[in-house]
C-alpha positions in Angstrom: 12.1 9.3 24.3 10.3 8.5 21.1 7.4 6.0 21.5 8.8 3.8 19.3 12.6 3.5 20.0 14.2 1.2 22.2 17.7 1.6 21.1 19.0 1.8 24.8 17.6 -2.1 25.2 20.4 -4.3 26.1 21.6 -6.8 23.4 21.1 -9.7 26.3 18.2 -8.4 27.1 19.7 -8.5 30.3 18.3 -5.1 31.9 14.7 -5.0 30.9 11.7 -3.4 31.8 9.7 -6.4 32.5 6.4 -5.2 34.2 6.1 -1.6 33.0 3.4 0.2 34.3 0.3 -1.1 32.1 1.3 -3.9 30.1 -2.1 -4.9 30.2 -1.8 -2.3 27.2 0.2 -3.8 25.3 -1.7 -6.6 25.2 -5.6 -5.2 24.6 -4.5 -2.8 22.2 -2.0 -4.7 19.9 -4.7 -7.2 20.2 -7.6 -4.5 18.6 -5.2 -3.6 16.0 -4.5 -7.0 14.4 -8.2 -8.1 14.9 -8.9 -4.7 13.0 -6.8 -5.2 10.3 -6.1 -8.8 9.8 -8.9 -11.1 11.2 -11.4 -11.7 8.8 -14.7 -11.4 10.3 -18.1 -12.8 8.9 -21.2 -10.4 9.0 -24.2 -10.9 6.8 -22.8 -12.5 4.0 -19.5 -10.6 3.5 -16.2 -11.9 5.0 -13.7 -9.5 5.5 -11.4 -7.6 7.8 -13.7 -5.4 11.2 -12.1 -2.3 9.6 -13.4 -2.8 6.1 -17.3 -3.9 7.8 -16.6 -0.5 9.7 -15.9 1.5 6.6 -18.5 0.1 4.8 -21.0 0.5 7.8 -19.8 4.1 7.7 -20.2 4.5 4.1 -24.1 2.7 4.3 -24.6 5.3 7.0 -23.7 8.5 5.1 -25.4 7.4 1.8 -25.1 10.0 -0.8 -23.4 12.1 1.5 -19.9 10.1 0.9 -19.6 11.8 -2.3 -19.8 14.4 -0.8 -17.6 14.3 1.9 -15.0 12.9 -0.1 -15.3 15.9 -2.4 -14.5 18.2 0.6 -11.8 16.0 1.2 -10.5 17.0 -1.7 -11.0 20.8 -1.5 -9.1 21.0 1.6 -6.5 18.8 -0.4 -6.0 21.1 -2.9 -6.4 24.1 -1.5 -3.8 23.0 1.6 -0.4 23.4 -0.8 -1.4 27.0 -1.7 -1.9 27.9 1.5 0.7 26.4 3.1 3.3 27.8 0.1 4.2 24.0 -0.4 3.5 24.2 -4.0 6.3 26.3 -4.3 9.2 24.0 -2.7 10.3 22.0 -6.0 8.8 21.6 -9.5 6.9 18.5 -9.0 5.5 19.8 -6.3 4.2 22.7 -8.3 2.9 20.5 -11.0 1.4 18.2 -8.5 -0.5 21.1 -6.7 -1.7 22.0 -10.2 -3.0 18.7 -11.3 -5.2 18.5 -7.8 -6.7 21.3 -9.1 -7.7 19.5 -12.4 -8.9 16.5 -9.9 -11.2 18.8 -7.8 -12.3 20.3 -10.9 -13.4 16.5 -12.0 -14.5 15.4 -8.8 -16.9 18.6 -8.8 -18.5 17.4 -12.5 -18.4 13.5 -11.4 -20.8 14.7 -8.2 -22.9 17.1 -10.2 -23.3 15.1 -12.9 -22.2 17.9 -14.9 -19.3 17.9 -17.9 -18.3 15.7 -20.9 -19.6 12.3 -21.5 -16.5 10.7 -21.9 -16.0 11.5 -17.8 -19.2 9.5 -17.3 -17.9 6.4 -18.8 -18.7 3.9 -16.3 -14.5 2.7 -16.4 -13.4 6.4 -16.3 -15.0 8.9 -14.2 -17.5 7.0 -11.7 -14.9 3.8 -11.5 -12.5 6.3 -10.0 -14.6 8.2 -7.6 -16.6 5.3 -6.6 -14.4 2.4 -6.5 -11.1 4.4 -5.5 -11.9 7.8 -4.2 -14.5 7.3 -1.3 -13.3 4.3 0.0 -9.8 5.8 0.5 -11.2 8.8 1.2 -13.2 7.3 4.8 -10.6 4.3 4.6 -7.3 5.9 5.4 -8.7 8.5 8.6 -10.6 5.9 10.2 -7.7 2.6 9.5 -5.4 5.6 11.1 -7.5 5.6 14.1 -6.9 1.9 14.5 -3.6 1.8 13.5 -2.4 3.9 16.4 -3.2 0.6 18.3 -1.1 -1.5 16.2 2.1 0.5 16.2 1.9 2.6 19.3 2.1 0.4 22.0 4.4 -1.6 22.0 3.7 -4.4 19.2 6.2 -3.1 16.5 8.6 -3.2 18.7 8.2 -6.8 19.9 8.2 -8.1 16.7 10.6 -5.9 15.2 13.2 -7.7 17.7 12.4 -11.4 16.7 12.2 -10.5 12.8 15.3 -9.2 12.5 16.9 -12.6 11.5 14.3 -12.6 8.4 13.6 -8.8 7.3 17.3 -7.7 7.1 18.9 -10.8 5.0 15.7 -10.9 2.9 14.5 -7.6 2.2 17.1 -5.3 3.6 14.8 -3.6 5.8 14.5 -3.7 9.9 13.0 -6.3 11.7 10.3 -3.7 13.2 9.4 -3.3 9.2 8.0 -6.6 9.3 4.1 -5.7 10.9 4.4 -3.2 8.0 5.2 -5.0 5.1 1.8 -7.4 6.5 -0.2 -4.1 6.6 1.1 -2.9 3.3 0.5 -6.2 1.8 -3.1 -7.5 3.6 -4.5 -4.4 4.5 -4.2 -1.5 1.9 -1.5 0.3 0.6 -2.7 3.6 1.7 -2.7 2.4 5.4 0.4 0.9 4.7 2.5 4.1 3.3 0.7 5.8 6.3 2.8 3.4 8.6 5.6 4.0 6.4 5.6 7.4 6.0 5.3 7.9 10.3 8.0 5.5 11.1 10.5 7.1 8.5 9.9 10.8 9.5 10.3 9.6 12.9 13.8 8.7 12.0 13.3 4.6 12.6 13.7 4.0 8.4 15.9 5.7 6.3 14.8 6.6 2.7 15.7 3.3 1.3 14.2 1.2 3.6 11.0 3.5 3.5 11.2 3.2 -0.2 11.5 -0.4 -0.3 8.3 -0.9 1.9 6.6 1.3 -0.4 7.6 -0.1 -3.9 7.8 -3.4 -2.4 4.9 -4.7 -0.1 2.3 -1.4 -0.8 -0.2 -3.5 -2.8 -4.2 -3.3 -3.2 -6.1 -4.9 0.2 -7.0 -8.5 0.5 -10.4 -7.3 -0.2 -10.1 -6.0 -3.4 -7.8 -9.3 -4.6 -11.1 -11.2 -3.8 -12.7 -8.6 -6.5 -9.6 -9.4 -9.0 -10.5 -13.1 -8.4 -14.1 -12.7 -8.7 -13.3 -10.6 -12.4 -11.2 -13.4 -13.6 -13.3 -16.4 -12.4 -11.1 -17.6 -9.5 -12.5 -17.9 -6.7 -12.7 -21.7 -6.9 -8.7 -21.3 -6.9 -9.0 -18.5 -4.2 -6.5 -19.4 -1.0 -3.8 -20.8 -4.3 -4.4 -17.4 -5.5 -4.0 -15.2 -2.7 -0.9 -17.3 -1.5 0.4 -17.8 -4.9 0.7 -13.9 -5.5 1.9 -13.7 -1.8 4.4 -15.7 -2.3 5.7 -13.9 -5.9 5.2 -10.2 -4.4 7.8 -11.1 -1.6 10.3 -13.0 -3.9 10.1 -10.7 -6.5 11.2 -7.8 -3.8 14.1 -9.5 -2.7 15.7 -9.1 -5.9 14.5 -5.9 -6.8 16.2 -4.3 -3.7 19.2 -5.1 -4.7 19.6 -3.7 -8.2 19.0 0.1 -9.3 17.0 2.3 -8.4 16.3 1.2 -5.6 19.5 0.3 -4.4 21.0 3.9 -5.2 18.3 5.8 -3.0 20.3 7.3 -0.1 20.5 5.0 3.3 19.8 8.4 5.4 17.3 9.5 7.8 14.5 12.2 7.6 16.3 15.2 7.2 16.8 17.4 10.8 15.3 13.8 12.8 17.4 12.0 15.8 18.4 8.5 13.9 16.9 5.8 15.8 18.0 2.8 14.3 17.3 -0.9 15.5 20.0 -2.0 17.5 20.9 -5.7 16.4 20.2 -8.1 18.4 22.1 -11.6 19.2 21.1 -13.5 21.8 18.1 -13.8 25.1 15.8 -12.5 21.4 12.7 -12.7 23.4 13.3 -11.5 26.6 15.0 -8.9 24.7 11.8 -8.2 22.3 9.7 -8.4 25.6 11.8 -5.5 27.1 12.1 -3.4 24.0 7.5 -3.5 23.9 7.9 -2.7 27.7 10.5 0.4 26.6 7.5 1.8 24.0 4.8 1.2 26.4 5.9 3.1 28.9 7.0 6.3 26.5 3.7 5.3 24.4 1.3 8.7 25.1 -2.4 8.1 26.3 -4.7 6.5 23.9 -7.1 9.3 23.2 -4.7 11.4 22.4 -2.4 8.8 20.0 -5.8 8.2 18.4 -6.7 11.5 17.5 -2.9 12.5 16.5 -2.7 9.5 14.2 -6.5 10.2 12.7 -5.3 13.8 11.8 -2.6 12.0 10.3 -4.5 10.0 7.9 -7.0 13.1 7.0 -3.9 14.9 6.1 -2.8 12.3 3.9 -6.1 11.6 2.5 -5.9 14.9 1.2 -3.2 14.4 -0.6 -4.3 11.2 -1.7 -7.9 11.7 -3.6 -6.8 15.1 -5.5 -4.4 13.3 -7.4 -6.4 10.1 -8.2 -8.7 12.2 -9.7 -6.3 13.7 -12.0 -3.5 11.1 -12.4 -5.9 8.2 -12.0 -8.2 9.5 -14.5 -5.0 10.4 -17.1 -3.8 7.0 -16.7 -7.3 5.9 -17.9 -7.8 7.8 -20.2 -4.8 7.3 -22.3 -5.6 3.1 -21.8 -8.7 3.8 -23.2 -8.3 6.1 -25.9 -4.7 5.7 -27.1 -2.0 2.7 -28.4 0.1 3.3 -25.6 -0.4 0.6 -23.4 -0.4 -1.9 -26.6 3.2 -0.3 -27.4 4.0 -0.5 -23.7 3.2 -4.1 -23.8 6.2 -4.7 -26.5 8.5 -4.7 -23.2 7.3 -7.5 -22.0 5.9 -9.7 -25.1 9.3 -12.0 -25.4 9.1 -13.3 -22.2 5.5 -14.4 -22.2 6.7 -15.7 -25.5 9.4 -17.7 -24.0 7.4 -18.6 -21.2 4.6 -20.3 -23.7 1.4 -18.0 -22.1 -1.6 -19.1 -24.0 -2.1 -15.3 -26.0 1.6 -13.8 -25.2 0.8 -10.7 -26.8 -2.4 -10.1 -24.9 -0.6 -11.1 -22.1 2.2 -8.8 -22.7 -0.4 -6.1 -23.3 -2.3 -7.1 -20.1 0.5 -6.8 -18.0 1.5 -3.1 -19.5 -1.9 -1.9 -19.0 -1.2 -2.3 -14.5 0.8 0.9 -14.9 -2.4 2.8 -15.6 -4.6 1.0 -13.0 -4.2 -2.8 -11.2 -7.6 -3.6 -12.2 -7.3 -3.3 -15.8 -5.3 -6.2 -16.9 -8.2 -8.5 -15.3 -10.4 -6.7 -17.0 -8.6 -7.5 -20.2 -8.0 -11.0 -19.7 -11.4 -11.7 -17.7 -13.5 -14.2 -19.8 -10.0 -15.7 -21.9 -10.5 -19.2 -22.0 -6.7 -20.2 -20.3 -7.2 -20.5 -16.5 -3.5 -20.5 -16.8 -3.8 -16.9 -18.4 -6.1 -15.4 -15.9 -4.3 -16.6 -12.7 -0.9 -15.1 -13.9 -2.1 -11.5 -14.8 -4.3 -12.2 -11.1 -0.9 -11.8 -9.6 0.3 -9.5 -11.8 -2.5 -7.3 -11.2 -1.1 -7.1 -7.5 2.6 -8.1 -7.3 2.8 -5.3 -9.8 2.5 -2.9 -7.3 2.7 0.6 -9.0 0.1 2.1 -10.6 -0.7 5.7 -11.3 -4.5 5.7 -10.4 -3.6 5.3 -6.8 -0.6 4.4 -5.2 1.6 6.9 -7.3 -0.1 9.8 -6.2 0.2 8.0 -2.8 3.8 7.6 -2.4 4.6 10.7 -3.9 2.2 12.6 -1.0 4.5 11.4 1.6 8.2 12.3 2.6 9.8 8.9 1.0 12.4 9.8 -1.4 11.5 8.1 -4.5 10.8 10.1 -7.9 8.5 9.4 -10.6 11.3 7.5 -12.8 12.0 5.7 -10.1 9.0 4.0 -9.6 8.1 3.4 -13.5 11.4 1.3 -13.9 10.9 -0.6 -10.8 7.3 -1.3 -11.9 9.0 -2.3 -15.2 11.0 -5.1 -12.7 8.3 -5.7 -10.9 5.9 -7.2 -13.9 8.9 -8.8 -15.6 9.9 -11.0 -12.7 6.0 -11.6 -11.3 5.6 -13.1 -14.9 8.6 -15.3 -14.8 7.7 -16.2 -11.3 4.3 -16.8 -11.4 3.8 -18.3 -14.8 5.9 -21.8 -13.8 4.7 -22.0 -10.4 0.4 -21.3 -11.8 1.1 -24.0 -13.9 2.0 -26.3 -11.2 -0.9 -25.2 -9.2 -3.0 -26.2 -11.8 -1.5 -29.3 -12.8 -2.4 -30.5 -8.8 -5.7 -29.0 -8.7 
């Protein structure tokens, strides 16, 4: 029996496993995941999740040395698909396994301070390695660790159960999704598609619903929207902020799921994987969400070992990850820095900040394009513009946004979720066009009370 499936519980909840043998488990380790990844912690002067303290502990502690683990990080990423003869299974794979060769072979000048000045320009080459690259690279194995806690024991399950009423009507997605679509959202999008990616293959999603987590809740940390806050002079506005663009990312995925693309990917399981879908439930929802935890808990393997399986897990797909930041990412930037694109990009999206009376539309409409390339970069655009009105609606455009090809691009398309390039630049497209119409009314009411 898979950990995670409790598709024999009763509807009634009527036969249930009531005292399995160490619930205390359940309890102490759910309990260590959510404080890991969702209880902000004061230490010194920085408030923030224990996970992000640890990784920045970690990070203190290795000093220079991050650089360079992160670059062997991405040696072993790029070196795995030849080896393993996975570069040859499609054509984007091939092309993929070529461009992390072009992101070790940037990561190698970034480190040794050796190559073409335009790499060292502080928004190009360091930006990526510093700000992206060896925070996900210690990030992702080390949240892995933790997240074995908060998936493997019972807790997905439980709240899978009583969600159902709420994730299926709303987003189209199981009830156990819900504890996902949090991590995605509050946590980091890398952890997130890590959840994602082990719960589909494990034949609990199908494709769509794995690719409407990832498209729809896989946004930047809570950590770095304090740093998109802090760019555009928000913080004065903070918990409006973070609940406004909260509030748009979910709404804007409700629609979203129902029109194409996404509503065309496939509603089947990972390929040779038992289905184990989540049976519906009626009535006795607690007692039957109680039983369902016990179900997990006792199939739930010991902790050592679910700890090191799941910390493999995230190396593996840190490896995938920083290769392709480093070559993507740095693409992406490059071409907003050097080229019109993003200005002609920004066309799309100039009558309706028009219509919608933004102070600057085309700025705004250029803003907004520029998240493609990078989240950060509209605020960087707009940070300083003298509308408050401005800044707080690209602040949630920078996150409701979602995709972006410095990051969670490469990310998604590491993993097994069926989504293809077009895929996600026309539900980006959606994405910015109804956080804009969204946000822009309700901002302006914020303000107006404040």
């Amino acid at each position: 029996m898979d950990p995670r499936d409790h598709s024999s519980a009763p509807a009634d909840g009527s036969q249930t496993s009531s005292r399995p043998r160490g619930r205390w488990r359940f309890i102490l380790y759910s309990a260590v995941g959510v404080v890991m990844f969702f209880v902000p912690v004061t230490i010194g002067e920085s408030t923030t999740i224990p996970l992000d303290h640890l990784v920045t502990a970690l990070r203190e502690a290795l000093g220079g040395a991050a650089a360079y683990v992160a670059l062997a990080i991405i040696l072993a990423g790029t070196v795995r698909p030849f080896v393993t003869g996975r570069w040859r299974r499609s054509p984007a794979r091939t092309v993929f396994a070529l461009l992390n060769v072009v992101g070790l072979t940037t990561s190698v000048m970034i480190v040794s301070g050796v190559g073409p000045d335009v790499l060292f320009a502080p928004e190009l080459g360091p930006f990526l390695y510093e700000a992206l690259v060896i925070p996900v690279g210690l990030l992702v194995p080390v949240g892995a660790i933790f997240l074995a806690l908060l998936v493997g024991y019972g807790l997905m399950e439980y709240l899978g159960v009583l969600m159902q009423p709420v994730m299926r009507p709303l987003w189209r997605t199981p009830g156990r999704s819900a504890i996902d679509a949090v991590a995605s959202f509050v946590g980091s999008y890398s952890l997130g598609l890590l959840i994602t990616n082990r719960v589909y293959t494990s034949g609990q999603y199908t494709g769509r619903e794995a690719a409407i987590i990832a498209t729809g809740f896989s946004t930047v940390s809570a950590t770095f929207m304090v740093v998109v806050a802090r760019t555009l002079d928000l913080m004065h506005l903070w918990l409006w902020y973070f609940f406004l663009t909260l509030v748009v990312t979910y709404a804007v995925t409700v629609i979203v799921v129902r029109i194409p693309p996404l509503s065309r990917i496939p509603d089947d399981h990972f390929p040779g994987v038992e289905p184990q879908p989540e049976e519906r439930i009626t009535q006795h929802r607690m007692r039957a969400a109680w039983s369902a935890s016990g179900e997990a808990l006792q199939a739930a393997p010991p902790v050592v070992r679910n700890m090191s399986r799941s910390f493999l897990d995230g190396l593996l797909m840190a490896m995938q990850i920083l290769p392709s930041i480093m070559s993507i990412g740095l693409i992406g930037l490059l071409l907003a820095t050097f080229t019109p694109l993003f200005d002609w990009l920004g066309y799309l999206f100039l009558p309706l900040t028009w219509a919608l009376q933004l102070p600057d539309p085309q700025l705004a409409a250029t803003a907004s394009a520029l998240g493609i390339a990078e989240m950060f970069l509209p605020a960087t655009l707009v940070a300083g513009h003298e509308s408050e009105l401005l800044r707080l609606v690209i602040g949630v455009v920078c996150v409701s946004g979602v995709i972006f090809f410095s990051a969670l691009v490469p990310s998604i398309l590491a993993t097994e979720i069926p989504v293809k390039i077009w895929h996600l630049v026309v539900i980006w497209a959606q994405r910015v066009l109804l956080t804009l119409l969204f946000a822009t009314p309700l901002a302006a009411l914020i303000l107006g009370v404040t």
